[in-house]
N, C-alpha and C positions, 0 to 999 in steps of 0.2 A: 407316933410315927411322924417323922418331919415331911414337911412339904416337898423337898427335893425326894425322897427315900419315895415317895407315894408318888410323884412324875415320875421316878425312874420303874418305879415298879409298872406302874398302865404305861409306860413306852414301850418296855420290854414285853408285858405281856400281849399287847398288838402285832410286836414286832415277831413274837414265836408264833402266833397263831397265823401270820401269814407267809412264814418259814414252813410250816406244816405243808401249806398248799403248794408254795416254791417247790420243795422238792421233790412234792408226791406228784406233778403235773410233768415235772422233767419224766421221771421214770415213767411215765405213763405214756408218752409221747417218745419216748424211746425205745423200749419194748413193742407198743402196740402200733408202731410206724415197720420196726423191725419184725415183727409178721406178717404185715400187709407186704412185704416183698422188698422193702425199701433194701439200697445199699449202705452200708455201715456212711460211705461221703454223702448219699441224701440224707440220710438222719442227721448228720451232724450240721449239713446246712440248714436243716428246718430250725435249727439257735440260730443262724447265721444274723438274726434282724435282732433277736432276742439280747444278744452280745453286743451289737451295733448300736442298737437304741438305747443298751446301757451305758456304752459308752459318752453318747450325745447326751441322754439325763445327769448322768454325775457332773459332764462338763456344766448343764446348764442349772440342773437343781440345783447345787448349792448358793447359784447366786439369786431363785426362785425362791429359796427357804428363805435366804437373808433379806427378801423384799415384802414375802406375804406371812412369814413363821412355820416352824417346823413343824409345828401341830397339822399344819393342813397341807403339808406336804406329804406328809407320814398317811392321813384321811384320804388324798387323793390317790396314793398310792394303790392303798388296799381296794381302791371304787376299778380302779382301773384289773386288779388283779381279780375280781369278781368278774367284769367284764369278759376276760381273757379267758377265763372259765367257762365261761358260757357260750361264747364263737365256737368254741370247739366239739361245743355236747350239740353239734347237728348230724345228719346222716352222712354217710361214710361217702357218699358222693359228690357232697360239698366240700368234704377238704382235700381240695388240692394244693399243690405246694406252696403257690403265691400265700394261699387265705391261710394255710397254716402259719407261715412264718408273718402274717399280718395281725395274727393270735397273739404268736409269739414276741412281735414287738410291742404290744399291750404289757404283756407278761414282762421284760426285761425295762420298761420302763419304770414300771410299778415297782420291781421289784430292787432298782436303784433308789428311787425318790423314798421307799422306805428305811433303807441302808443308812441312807446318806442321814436321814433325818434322825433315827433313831440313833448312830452313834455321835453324830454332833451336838444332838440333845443333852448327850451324857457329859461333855464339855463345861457346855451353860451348865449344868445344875453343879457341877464338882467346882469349876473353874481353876485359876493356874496354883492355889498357893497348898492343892494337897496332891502333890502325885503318888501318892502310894493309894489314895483311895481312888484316884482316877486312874492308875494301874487296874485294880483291886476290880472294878465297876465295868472297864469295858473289857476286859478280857472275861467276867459273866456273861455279861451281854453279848461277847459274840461265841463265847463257848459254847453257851445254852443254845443261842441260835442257831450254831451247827449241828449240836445234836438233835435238837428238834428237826432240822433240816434233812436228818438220817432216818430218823424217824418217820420223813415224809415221804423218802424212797421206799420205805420197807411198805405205809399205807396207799402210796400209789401204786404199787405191786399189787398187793393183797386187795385192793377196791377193784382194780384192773379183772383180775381171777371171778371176784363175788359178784360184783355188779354190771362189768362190761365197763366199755368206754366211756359212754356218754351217765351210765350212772355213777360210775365215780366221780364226773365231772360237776355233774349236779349236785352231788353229798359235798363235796367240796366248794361249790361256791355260794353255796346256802349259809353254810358255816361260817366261811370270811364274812360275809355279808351282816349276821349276828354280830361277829368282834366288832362288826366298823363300827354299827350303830351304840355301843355299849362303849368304844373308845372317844365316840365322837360326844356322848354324852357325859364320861367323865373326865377328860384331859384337858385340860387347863389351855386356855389361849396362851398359845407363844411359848411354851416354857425356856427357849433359846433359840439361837439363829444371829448372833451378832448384834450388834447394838450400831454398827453401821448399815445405812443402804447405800451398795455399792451400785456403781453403773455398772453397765453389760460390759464396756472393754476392759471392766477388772478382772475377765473373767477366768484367766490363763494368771498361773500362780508366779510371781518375782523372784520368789526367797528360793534360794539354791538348793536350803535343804530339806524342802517340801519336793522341788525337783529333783532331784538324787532319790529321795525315797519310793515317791513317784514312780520311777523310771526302774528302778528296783524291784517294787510293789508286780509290776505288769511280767517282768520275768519269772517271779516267784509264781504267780499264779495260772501263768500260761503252762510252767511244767508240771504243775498239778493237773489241770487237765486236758494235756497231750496225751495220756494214757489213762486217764479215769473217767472221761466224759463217755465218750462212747466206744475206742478199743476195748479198754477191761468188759464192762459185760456183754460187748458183743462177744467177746473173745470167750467170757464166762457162758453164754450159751449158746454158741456154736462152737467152739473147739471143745469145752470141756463138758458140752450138751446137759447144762444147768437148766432150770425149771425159771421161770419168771420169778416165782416165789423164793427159792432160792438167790438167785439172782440179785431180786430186791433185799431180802433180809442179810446178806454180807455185806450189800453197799453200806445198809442202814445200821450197821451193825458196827463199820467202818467208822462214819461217821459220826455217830452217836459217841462212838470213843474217843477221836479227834475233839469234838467239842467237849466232852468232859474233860480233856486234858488242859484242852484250851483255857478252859473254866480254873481252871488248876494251874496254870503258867505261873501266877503270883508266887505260890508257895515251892512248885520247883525250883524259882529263882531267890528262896529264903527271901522273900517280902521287898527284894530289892526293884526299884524299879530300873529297867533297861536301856544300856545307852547302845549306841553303834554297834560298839567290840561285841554283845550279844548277836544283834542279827549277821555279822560277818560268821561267828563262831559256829553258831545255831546252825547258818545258812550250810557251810564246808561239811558238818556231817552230814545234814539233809543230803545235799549231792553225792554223796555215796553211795544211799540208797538203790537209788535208778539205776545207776551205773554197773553197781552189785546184781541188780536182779537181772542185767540185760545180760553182761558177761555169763552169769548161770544158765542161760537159754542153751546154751551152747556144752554145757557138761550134760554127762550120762546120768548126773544125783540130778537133774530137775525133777520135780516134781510139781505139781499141783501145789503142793505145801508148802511150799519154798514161795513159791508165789506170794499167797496168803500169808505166811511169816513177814513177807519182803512188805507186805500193804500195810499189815501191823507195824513196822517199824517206821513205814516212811508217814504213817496217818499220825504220830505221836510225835516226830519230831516238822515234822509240818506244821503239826498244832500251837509247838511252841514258836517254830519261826513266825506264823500269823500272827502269833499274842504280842510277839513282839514287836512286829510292825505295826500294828493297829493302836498300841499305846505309843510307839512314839509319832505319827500322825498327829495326834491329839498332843503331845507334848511340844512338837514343834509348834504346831497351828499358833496364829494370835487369834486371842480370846475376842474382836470383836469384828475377827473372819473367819472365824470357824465353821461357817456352813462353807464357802468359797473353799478356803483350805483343801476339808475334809472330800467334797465333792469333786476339786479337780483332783484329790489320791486318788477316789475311787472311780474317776473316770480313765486312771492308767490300770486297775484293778481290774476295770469290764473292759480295756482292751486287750490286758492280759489275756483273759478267759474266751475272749472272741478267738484270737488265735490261739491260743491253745482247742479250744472246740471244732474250729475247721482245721487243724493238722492233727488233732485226733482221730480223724476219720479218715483224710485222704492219708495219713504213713499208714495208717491199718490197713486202707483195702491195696496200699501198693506195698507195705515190704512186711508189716505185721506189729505184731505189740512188743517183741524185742526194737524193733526201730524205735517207739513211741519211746520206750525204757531211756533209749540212748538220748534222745533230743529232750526228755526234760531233763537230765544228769547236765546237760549243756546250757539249758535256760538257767538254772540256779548258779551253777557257775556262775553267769551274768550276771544276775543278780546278785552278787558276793561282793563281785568286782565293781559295782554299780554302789555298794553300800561302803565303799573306800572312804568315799570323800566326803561324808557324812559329819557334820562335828558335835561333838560332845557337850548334853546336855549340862546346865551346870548342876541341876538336883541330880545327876547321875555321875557327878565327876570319878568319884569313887566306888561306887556299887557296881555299876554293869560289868557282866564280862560273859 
């Protein structure tokens, strides 16, 4: 096994094992807030710091990796998401809204500084002169992490049901806490992060097509969850008065398929790696989706399962527009700012997801999850249109489309 194959391997496997706890603390904090009487807009503001503070780490951690190494941005990450876990396994007295979402910005910090670092990781070890295995490489890396991440909603469900709150909360940060120690003893100082140390006012990116993408990037993911953060299950158990457990295992059911596809981008794309014309194409059917299931709200054939058809379809071409943003990031980036790069995409990524998580909850409790349908049908739009001016890689002159 080479030395890059064995870094990418304990990156990734760090990086799922705290993908595990990321999505099983959401569900858990979503459900068990939406018992305790919360309305569908406080649930969704209890992310509200969680989204915010990811914001601020992506803008800041990349220039953080590129000064101290990824290795220990990746180790600080996961200390903090142990932390975050444990603020919140106190009595049910103690959380009130501020301390939650004070949790919660533990949690979205952590869970950037590890983002950031594990896909920029994957940069340094590939570097610029293979893109079909730097395709090949982050689109596992983030395929898998979303399936693991589906897998987290289905076991903070089912921890939630067996254990109660604060014991799922403890099964889970005991656990991270094992990975760190085992990552921190086998992971290699530094294994990337740039070979420059930038000052702080580099810290806002120049290159247009890091901004386009960027600016793209935040649309795309905002209309993913306008209608998946907290309308769909709220919606899935209160209107269609689902079980938690049910509940969780369609989310995680969802996603677990999303990142297997994701994982799989390469090969629906015949090993081609991806230029623009991909994510404008990708993008145009994605925005059908939404649009499809909101219009359907309104016929006599809804059903239930029209829904569920509608999530299967939009979880799979989702999968692929992600794959394909996420390799060209990494394609555009330069190799000795790849943390900076990478960090400020994904600080237009966590502001994506910040508004989408608070208008996922205020259009639910003012017009419903048809509204939420229509305004991501509109975000990607944006995003389509935002991928215009995007210019053509040259390993890709030929191949994308």
């Amino acid at each position: 096994m080479s030395a890059a194959l064995r870094h990418y391997l304990i990156i990734t496997g760090a990086y799922w094992s705290f993908t595990l706890t990321d999505g099983a603390i959401r569900m858990l904090v979503v459900l068990y807030f939406h018992q305790l009487g919360y309305t569908p807009l406080q649930v969704a503001m209890l992310f509200l710091f969680y989204e915010l503070f990811g914001v601020l780490t992506n803008l800041i951690g990349g220039w953080l990796g590129a000064r101290i190494g990824l290795d220990r941005t990746q180790h600080l990450g996961m200390a903090l998401q142990v932390a975050a876990l444990a603020m919140l396994a106190v009595p049910d007295a103690w959380l009130s809204v501020p301390y939650v979402m004070a949790a919660q910005a533990l949690s979205g910090i952590a869970k950037d500084l590890n983002k950031m670092s594990a896909k920029a990781g994957v940069k340094g070890l590939v570097g610029d002169q293979q893109p079909g295995r730097l395709f090949r490489w982050v689109a596992l890396l983030t395929g898998s992490k979303n399936a693991l991440k589906g897998l987290g909603f289905f076991l903070g469900a089912a921890l939630l049901q067996v254990l109660g709150f604060r014991g799922a909360l403890l099964a889970l940060s005991l656990g991270l806490l094992l990975t760190l120690l085992i990552a921190v003893a086998l992971l290699p100082r530094c294994p990337a992060g740039g070979t420059a140390k930038p000052k702080f006012s580099q810290i806002f990116s120049q290159r247009a097509s890091i901004n386009w993408l960027s600016a793209a990037r935040f649309f795309l993911f905002g209309a993913r969850d306008v209608w998946f953060v907290v309308a769909l299950p709220v919606f899935l158990y209160d209107v269609l008065e689902w079980s938690f457990t049910a509940v969780g295992a369609l989310l995680a059911t969802w996603t677990i398929g999303y990142g297997i596809v994701q994982a799989g981008a390469p090969r629906l794309l015949h090993g081609h790696e991806p230029g623009p014309a991909a994510a404008r194409g990708w993008g145009t059917a994605l925005m059908l989706v939404p649009a499809l299931l909101a219009w359907s709200f309104d016929q006599t054939w809804w059903t239930p399962t029209v829904l569920i058809a509608g999530l299967v379809l939009f979880g799979l071409l989702f999968a692929v527009n992600s794959a394909v943003h996420s390799y060209l990031i990494l394609a555009y980036a330069d190799h000795d700012k790849v943390a900076m790069n990478v960090g400020f995409y994904y600080m237009a990524n966590a502001g994506g997801r910040l508004a989408g998580t608070v208008l996922s909850g205020w259009i639910y409790q003012v017009a419903g999850l048809q509204a939420c349908l229509w305004v991501s049908a509109l975000m990607i739009g944006l995003a389509v249109v935002l991928s215009l001016p995007l210019p053509r890689l040259r390993s890709t002159a030929t191949a994308a489309g």
